[in-house]
mmCIF file of the N, C-alpha and C atoms, coordinates in Angstrom:
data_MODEL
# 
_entry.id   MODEL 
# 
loop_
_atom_site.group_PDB 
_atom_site.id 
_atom_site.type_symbol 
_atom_site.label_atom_id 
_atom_site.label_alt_id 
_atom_site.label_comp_id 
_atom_site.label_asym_id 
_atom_site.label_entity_id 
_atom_site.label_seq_id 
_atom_site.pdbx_PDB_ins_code 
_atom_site.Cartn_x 
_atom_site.Cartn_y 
_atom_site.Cartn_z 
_atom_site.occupancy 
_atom_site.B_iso_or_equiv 
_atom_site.pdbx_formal_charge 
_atom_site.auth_seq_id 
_atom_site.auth_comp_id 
_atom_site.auth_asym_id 
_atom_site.auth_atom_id 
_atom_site.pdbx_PDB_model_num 
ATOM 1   N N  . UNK A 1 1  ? -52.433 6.445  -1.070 1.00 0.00 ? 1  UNK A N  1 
ATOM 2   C CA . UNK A 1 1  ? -51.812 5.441  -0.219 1.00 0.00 ? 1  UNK A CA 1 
ATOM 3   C C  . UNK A 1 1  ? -51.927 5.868  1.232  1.00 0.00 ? 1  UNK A C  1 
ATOM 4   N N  . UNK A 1 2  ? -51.955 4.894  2.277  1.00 0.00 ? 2  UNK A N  1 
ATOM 5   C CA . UNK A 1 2  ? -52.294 4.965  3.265  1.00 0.00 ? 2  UNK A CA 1 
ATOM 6   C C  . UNK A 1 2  ? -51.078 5.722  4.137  1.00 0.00 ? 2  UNK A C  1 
ATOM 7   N N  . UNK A 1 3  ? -50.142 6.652  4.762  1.00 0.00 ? 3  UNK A N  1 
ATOM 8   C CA . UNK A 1 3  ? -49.154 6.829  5.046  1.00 0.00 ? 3  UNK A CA 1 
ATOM 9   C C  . UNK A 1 3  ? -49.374 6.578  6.822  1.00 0.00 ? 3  UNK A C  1 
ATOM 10  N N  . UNK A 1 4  ? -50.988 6.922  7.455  1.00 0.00 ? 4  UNK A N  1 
ATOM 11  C CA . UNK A 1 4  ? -50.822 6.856  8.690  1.00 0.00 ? 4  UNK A CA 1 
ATOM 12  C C  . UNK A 1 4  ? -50.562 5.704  9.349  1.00 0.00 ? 4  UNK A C  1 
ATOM 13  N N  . UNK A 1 5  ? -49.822 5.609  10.600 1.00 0.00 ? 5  UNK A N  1 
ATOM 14  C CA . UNK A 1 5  ? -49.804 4.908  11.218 1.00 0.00 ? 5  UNK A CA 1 
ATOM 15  C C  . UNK A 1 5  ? -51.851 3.700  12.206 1.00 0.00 ? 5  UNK A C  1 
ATOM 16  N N  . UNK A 1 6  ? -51.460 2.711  12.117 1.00 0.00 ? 6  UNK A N  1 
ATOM 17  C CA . UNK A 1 6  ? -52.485 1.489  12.659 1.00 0.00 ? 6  UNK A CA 1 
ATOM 18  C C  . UNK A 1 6  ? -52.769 2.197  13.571 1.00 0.00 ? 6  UNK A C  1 
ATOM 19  N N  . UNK A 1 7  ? -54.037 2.408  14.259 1.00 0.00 ? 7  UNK A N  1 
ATOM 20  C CA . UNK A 1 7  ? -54.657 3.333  15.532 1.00 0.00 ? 7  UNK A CA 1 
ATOM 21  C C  . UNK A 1 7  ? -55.494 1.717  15.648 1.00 0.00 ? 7  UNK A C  1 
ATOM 22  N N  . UNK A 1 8  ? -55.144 0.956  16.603 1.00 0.00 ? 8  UNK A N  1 
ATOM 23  C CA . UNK A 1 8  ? -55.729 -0.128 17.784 1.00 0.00 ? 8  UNK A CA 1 
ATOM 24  C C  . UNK A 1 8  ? -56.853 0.529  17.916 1.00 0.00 ? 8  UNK A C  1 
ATOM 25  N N  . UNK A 1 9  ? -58.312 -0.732 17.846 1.00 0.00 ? 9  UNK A N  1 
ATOM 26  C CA . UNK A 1 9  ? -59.602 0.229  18.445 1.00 0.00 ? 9  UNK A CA 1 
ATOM 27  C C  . UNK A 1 9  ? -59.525 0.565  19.586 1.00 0.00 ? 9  UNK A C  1 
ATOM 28  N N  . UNK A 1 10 ? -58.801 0.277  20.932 1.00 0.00 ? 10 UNK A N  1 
ATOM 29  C CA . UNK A 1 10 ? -58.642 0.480  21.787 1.00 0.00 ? 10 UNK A CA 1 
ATOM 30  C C  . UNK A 1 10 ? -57.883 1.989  21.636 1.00 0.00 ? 10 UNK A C  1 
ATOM 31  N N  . UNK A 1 11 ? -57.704 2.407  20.563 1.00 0.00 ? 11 UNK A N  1 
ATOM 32  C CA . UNK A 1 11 ? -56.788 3.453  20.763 1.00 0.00 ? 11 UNK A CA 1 
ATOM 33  C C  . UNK A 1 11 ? -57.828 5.195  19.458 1.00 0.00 ? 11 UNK A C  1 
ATOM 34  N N  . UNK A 1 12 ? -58.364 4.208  19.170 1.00 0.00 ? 12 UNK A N  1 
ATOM 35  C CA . UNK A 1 12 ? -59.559 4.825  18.567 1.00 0.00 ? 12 UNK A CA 1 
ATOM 36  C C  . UNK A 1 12 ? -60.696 5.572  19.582 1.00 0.00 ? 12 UNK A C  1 
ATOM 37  N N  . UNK A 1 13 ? -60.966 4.243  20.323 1.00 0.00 ? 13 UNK A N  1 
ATOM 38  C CA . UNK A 1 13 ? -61.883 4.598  21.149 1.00 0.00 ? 13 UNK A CA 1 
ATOM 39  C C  . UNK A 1 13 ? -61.592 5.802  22.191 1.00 0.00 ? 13 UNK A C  1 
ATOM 40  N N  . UNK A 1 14 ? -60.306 5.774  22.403 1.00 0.00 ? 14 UNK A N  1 
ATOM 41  C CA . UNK A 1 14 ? -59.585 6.875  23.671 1.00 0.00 ? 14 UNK A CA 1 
ATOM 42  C C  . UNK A 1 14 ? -59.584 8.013  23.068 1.00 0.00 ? 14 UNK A C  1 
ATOM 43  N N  . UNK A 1 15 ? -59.031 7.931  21.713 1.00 0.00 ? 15 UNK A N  1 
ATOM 44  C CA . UNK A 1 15 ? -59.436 9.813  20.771 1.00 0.00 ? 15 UNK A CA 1 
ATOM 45  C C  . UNK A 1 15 ? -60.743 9.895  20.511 1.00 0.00 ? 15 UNK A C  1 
ATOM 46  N N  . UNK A 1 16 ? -61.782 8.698  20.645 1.00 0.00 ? 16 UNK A N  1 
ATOM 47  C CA . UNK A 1 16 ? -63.137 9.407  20.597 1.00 0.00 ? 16 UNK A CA 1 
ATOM 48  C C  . UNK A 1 16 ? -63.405 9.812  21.817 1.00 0.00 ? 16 UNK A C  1 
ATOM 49  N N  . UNK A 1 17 ? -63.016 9.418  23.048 1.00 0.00 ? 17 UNK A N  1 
ATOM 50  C CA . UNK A 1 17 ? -63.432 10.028 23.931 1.00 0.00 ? 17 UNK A CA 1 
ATOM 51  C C  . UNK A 1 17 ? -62.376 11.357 24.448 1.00 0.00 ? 17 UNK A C  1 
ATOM 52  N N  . UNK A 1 18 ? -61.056 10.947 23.922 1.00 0.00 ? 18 UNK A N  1 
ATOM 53  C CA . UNK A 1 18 ? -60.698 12.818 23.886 1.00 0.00 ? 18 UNK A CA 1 
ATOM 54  C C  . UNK A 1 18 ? -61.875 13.610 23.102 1.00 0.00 ? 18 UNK A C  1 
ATOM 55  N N  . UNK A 1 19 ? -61.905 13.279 21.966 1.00 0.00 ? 19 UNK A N  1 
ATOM 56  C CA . UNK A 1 19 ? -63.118 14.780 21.311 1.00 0.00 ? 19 UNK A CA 1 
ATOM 57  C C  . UNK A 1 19 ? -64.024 14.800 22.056 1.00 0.00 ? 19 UNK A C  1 
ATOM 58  N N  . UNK A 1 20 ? -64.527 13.709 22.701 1.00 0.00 ? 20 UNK A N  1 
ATOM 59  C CA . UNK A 1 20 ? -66.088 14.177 23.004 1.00 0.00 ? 20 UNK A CA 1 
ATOM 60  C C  . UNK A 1 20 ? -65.766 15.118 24.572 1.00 0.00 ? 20 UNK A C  1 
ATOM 61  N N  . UNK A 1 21 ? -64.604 14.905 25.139 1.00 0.00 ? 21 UNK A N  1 
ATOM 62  C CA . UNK A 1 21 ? -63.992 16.083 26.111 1.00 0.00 ? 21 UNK A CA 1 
ATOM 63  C C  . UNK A 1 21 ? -64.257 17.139 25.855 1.00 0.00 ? 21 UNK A C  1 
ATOM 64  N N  . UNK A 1 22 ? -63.605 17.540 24.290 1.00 0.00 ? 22 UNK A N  1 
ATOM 65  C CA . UNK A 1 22 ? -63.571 18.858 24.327 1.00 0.00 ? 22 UNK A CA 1 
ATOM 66  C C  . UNK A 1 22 ? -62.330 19.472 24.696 1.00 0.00 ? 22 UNK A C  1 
ATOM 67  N N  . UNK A 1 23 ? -62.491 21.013 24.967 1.00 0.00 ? 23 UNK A N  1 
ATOM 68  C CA . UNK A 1 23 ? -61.399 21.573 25.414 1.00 0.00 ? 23 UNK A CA 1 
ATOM 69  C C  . UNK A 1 23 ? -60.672 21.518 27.257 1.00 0.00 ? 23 UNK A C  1 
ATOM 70  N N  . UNK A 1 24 ? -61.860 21.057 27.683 1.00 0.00 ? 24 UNK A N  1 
ATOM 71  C CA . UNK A 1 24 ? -61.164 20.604 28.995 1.00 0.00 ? 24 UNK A CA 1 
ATOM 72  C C  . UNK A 1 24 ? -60.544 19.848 29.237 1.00 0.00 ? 24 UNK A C  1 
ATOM 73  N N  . UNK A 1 25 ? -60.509 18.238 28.236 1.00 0.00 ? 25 UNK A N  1 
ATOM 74  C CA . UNK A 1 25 ? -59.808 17.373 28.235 1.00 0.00 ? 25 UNK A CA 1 
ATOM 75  C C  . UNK A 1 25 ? -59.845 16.247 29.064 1.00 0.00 ? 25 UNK A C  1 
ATOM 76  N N  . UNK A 1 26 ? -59.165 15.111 29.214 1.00 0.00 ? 26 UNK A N  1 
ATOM 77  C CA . UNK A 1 26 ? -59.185 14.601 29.882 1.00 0.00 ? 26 UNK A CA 1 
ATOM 78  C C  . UNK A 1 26 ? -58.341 14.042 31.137 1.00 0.00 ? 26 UNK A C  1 
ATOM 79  N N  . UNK A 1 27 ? -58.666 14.299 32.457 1.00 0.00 ? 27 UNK A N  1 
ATOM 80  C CA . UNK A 1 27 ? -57.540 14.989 33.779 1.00 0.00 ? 27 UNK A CA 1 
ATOM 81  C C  . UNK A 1 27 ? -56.797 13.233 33.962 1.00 0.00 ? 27 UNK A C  1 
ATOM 82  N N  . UNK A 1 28 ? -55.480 13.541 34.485 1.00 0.00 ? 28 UNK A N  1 
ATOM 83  C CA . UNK A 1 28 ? -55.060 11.685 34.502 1.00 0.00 ? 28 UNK A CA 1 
ATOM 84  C C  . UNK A 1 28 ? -54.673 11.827 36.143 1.00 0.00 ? 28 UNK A C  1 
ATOM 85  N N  . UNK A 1 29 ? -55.284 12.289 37.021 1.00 0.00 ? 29 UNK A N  1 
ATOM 86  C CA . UNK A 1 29 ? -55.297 12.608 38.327 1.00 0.00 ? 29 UNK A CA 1 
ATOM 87  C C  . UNK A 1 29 ? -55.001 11.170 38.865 1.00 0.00 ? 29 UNK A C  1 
ATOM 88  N N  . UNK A 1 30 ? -55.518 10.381 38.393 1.00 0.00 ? 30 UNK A N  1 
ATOM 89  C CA . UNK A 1 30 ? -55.884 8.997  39.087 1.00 0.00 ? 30 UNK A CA 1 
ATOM 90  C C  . UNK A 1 30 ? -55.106 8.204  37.678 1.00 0.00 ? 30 UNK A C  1 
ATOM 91  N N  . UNK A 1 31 ? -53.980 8.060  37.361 1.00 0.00 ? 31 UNK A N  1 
ATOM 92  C CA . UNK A 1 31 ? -53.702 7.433  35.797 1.00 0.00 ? 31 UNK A CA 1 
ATOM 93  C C  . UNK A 1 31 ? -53.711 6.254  35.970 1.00 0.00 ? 31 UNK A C  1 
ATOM 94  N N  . UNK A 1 32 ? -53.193 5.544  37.879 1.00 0.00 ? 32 UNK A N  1 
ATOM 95  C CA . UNK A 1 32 ? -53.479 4.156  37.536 1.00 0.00 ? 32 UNK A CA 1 
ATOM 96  C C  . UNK A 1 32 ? -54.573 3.332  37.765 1.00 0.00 ? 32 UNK A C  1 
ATOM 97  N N  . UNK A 1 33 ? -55.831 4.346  37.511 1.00 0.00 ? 33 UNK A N  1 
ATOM 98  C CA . UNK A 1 33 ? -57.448 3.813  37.074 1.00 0.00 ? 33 UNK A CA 1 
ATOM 99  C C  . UNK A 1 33 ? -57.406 4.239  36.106 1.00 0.00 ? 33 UNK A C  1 
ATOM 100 N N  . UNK A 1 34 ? -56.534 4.565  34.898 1.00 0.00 ? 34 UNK A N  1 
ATOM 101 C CA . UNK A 1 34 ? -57.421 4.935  33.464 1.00 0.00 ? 34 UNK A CA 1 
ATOM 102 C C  . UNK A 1 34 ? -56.962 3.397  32.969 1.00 0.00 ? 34 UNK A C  1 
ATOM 103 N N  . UNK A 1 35 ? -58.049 3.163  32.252 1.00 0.00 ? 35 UNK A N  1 
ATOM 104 C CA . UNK A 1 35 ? -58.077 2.339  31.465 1.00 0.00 ? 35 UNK A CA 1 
ATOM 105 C C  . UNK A 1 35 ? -57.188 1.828  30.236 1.00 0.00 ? 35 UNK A C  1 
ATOM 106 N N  . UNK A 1 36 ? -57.390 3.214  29.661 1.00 0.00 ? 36 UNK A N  1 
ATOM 107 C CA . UNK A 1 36 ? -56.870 3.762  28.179 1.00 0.00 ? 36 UNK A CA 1 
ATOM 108 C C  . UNK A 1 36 ? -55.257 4.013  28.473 1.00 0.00 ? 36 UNK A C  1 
ATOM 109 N N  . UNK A 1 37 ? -54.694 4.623  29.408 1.00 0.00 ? 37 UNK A N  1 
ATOM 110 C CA . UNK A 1 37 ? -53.196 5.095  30.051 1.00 0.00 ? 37 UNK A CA 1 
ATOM 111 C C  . UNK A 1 37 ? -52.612 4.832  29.142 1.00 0.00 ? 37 UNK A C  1 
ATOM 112 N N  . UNK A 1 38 ? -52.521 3.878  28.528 1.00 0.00 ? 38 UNK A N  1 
ATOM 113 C CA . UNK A 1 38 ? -51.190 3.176  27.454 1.00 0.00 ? 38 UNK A CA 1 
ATOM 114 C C  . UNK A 1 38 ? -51.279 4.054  26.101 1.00 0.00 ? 38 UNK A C  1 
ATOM 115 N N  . UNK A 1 39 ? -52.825 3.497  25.804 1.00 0.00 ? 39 UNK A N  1 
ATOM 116 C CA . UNK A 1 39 ? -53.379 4.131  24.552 1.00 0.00 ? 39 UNK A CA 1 
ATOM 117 C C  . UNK A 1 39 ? -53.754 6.064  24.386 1.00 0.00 ? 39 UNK A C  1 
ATOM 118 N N  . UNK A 1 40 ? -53.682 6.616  25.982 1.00 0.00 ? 40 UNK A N  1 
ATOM 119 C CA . UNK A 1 40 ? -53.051 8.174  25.858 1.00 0.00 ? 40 UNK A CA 1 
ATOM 120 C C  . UNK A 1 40 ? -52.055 8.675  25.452 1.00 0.00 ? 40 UNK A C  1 
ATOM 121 N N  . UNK A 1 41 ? -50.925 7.505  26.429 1.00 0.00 ? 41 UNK A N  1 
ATOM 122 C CA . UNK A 1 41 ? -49.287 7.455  25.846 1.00 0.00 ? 41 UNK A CA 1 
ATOM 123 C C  . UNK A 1 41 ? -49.159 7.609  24.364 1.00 0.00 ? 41 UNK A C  1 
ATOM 124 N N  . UNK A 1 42 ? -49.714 6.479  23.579 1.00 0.00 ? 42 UNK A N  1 
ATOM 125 C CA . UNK A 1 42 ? -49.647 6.271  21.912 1.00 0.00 ? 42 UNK A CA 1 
ATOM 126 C C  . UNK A 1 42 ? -50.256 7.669  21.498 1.00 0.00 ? 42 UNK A C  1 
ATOM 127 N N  . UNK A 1 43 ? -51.251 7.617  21.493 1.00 0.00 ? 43 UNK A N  1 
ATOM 128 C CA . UNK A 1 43 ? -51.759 9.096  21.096 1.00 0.00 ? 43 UNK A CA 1 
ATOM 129 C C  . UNK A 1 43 ? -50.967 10.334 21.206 1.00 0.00 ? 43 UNK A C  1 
ATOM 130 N N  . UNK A 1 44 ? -50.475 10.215 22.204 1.00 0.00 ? 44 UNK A N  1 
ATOM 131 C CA . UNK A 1 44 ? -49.410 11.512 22.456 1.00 0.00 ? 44 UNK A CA 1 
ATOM 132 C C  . UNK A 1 44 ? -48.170 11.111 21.561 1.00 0.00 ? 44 UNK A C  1 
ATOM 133 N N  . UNK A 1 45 ? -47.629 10.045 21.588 1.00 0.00 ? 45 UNK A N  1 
ATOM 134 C CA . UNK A 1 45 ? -46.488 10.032 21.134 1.00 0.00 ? 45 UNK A CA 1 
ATOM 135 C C  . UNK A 1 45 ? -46.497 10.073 19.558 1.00 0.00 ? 45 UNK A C  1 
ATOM 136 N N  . UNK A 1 46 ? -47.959 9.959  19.166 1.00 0.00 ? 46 UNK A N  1 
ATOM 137 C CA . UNK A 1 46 ? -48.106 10.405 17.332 1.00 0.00 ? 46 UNK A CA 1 
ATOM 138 C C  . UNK A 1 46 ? -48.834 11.636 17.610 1.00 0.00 ? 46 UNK A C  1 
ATOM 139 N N  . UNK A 1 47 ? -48.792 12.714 18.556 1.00 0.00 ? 47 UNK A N  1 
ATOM 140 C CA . UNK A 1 47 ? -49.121 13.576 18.199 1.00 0.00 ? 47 UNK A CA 1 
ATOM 141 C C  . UNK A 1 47 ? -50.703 14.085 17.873 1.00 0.00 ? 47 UNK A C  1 
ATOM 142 N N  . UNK A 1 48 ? -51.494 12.916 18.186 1.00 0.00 ? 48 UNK A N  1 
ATOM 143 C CA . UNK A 1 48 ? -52.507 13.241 18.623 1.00 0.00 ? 48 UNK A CA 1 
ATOM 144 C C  . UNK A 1 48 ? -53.378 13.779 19.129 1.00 0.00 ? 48 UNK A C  1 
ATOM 145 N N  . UNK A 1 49 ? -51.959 13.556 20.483 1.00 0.00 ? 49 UNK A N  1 
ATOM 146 C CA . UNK A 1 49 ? -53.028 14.251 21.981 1.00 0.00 ? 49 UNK A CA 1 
ATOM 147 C C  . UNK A 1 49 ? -51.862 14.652 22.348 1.00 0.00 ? 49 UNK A C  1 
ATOM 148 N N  . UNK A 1 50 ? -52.042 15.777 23.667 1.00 0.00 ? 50 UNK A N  1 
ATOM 149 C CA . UNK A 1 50 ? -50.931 16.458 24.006 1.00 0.00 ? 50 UNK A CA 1 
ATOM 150 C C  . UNK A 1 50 ? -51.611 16.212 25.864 1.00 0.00 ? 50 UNK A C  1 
ATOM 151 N N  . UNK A 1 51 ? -49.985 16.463 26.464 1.00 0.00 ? 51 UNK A N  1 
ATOM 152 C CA . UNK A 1 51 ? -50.457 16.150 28.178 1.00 0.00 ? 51 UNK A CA 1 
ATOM 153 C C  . UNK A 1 51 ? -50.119 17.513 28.681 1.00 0.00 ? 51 UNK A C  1 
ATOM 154 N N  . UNK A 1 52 ? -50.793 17.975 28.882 1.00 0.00 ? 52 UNK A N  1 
ATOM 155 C CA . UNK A 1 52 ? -50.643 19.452 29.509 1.00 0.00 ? 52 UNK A CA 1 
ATOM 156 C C  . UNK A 1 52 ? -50.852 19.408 31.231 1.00 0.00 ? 52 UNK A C  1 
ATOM 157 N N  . UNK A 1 53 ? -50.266 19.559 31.952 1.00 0.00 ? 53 UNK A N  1 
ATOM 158 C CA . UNK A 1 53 ? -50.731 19.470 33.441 1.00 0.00 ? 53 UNK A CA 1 
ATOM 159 C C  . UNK A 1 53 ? -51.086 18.085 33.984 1.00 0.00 ? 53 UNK A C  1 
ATOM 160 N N  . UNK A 1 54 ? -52.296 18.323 34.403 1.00 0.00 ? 54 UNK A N  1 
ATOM 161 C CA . UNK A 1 54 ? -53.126 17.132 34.488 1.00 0.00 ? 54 UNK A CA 1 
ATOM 162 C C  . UNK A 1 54 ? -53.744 16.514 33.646 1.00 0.00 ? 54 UNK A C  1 
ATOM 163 N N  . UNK A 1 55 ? -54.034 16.725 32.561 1.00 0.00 ? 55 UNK A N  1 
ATOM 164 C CA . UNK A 1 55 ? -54.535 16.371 31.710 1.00 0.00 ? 55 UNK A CA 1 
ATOM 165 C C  . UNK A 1 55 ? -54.001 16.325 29.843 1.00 0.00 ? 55 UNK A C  1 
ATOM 166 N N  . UNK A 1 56 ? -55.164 14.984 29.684 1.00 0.00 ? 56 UNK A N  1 
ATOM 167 C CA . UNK A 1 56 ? -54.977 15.045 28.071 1.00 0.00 ? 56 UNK A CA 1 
ATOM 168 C C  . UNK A 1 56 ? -55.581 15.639 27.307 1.00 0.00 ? 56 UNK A C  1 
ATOM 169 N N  . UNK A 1 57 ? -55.372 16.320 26.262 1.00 0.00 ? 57 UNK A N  1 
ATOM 170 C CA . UNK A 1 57 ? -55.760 16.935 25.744 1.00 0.00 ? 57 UNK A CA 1 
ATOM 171 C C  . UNK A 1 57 ? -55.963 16.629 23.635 1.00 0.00 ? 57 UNK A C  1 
ATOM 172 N N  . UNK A 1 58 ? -57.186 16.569 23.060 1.00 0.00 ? 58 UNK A N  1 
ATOM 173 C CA . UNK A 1 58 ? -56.745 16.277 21.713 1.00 0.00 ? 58 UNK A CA 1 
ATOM 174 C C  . UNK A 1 58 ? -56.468 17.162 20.883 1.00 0.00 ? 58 UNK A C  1 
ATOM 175 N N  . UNK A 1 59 ? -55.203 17.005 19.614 1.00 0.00 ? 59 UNK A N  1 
ATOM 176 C CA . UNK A 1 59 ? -54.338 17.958 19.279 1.00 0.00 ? 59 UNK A CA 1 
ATOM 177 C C  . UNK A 1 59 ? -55.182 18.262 17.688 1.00 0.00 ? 59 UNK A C  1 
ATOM 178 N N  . UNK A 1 60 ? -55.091 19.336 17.045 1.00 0.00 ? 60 UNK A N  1 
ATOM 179 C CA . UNK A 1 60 ? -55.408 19.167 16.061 1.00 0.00 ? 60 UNK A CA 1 
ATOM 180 C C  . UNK A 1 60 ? -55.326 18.051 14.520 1.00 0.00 ? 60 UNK A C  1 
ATOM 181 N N  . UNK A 1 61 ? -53.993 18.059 15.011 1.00 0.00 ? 61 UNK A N  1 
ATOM 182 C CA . UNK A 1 61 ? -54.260 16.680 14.176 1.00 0.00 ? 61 UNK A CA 1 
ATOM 183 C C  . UNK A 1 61 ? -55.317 15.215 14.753 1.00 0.00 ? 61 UNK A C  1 
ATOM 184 N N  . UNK A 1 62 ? -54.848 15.186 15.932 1.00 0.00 ? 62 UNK A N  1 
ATOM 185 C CA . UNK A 1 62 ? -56.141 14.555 16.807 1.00 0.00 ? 62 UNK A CA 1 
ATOM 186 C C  . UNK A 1 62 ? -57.783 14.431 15.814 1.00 0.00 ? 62 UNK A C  1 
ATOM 187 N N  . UNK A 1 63 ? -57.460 15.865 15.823 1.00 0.00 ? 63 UNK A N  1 
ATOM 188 C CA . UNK A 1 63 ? -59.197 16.303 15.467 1.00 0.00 ? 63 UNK A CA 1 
ATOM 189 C C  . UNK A 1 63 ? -59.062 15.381 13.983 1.00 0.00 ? 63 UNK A C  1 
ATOM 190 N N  . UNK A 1 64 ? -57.900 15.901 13.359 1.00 0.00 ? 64 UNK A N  1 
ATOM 191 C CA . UNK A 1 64 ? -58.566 15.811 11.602 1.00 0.00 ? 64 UNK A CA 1 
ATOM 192 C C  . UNK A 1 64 ? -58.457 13.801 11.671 1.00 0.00 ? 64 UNK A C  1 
ATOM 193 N N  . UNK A 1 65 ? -57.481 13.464 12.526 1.00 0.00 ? 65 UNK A N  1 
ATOM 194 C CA . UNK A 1 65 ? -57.701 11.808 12.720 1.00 0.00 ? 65 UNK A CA 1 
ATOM 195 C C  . UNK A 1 65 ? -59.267 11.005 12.972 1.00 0.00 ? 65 UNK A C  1 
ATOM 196 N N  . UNK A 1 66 ? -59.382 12.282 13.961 1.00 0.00 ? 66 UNK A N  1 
ATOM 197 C CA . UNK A 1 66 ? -60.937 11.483 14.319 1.00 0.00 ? 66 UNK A CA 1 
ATOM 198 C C  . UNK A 1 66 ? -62.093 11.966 13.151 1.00 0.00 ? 66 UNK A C  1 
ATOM 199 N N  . UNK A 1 67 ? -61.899 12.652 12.765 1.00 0.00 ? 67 UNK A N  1 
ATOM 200 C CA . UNK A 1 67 ? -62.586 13.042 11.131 1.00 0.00 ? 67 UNK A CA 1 
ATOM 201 C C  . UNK A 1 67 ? -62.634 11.831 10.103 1.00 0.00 ? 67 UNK A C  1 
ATOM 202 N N  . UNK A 1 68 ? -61.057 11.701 10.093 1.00 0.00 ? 68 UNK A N  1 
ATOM 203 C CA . UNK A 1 68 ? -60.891 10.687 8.545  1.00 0.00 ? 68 UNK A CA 1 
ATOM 204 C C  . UNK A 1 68 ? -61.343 9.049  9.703  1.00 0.00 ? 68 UNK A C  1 
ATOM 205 N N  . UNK A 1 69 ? -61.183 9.101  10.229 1.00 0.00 ? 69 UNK A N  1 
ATOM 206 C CA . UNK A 1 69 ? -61.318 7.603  10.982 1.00 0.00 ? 69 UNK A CA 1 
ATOM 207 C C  . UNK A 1 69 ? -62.445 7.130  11.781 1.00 0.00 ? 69 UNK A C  1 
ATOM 208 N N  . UNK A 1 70 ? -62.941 7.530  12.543 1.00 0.00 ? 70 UNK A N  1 
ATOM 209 C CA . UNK A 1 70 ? -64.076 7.613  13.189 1.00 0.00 ? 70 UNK A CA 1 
ATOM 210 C C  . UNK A 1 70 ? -65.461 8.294  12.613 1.00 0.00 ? 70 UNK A C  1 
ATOM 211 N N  . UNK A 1 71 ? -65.407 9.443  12.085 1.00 0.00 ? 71 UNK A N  1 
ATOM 212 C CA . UNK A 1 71 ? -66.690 10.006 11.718 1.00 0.00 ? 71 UNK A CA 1 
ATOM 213 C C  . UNK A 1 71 ? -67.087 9.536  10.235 1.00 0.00 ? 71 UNK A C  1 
ATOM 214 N N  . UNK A 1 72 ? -65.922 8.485  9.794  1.00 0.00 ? 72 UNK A N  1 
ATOM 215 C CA . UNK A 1 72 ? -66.594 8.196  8.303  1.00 0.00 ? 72 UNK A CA 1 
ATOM 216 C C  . UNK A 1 72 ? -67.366 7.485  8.097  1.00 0.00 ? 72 UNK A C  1 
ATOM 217 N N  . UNK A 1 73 ? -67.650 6.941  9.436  1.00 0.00 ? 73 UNK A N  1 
ATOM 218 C CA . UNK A 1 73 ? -68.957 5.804  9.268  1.00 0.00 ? 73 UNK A CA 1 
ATOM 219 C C  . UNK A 1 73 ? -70.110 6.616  10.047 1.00 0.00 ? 73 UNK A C  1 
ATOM 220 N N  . UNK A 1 74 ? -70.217 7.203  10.702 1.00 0.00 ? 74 UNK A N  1 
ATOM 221 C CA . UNK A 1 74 ? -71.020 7.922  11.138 1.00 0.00 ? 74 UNK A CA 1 
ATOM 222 C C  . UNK A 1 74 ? -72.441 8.862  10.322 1.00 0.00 ? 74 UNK A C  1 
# 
């Protein structure tokens, strides 16, 4: 059974582009030009992604999300 929470492609798309960051992450220097801003928020608030400083960052669970969700069509 499915237990995770609905990830919006809009909110898909923002943890694919956290991984493809990496460990530097992504800086929110400028947050009211990010696009995604809302969909960082969500991510963080399931634990996804974490805001360290300036930046977002994707969390391990992050990772194993973008595993089961994104890379299964890949």
């Amino acid at each position: 059974m499915w237990n995770e929470p609905y990830l919006e492609t809009c909110c898909r798309s923002a943890l694919h582009r956290l991984r493809l960051c990496g460990g530097s992450g992504r800086p929110d220097a400028h947050r009211e030009e990010l696009k995604d801003a809302r969909c960082l928020d969500r991510l963080r608030e399931l634990g996804l992604a974490e805001h360290q400083g300036d930046r977002y960052r994707i969390t391990p669970a992050g990772q194993a999300r973008h595993q089961l969700e994104i890379m299964k069509s890949a």
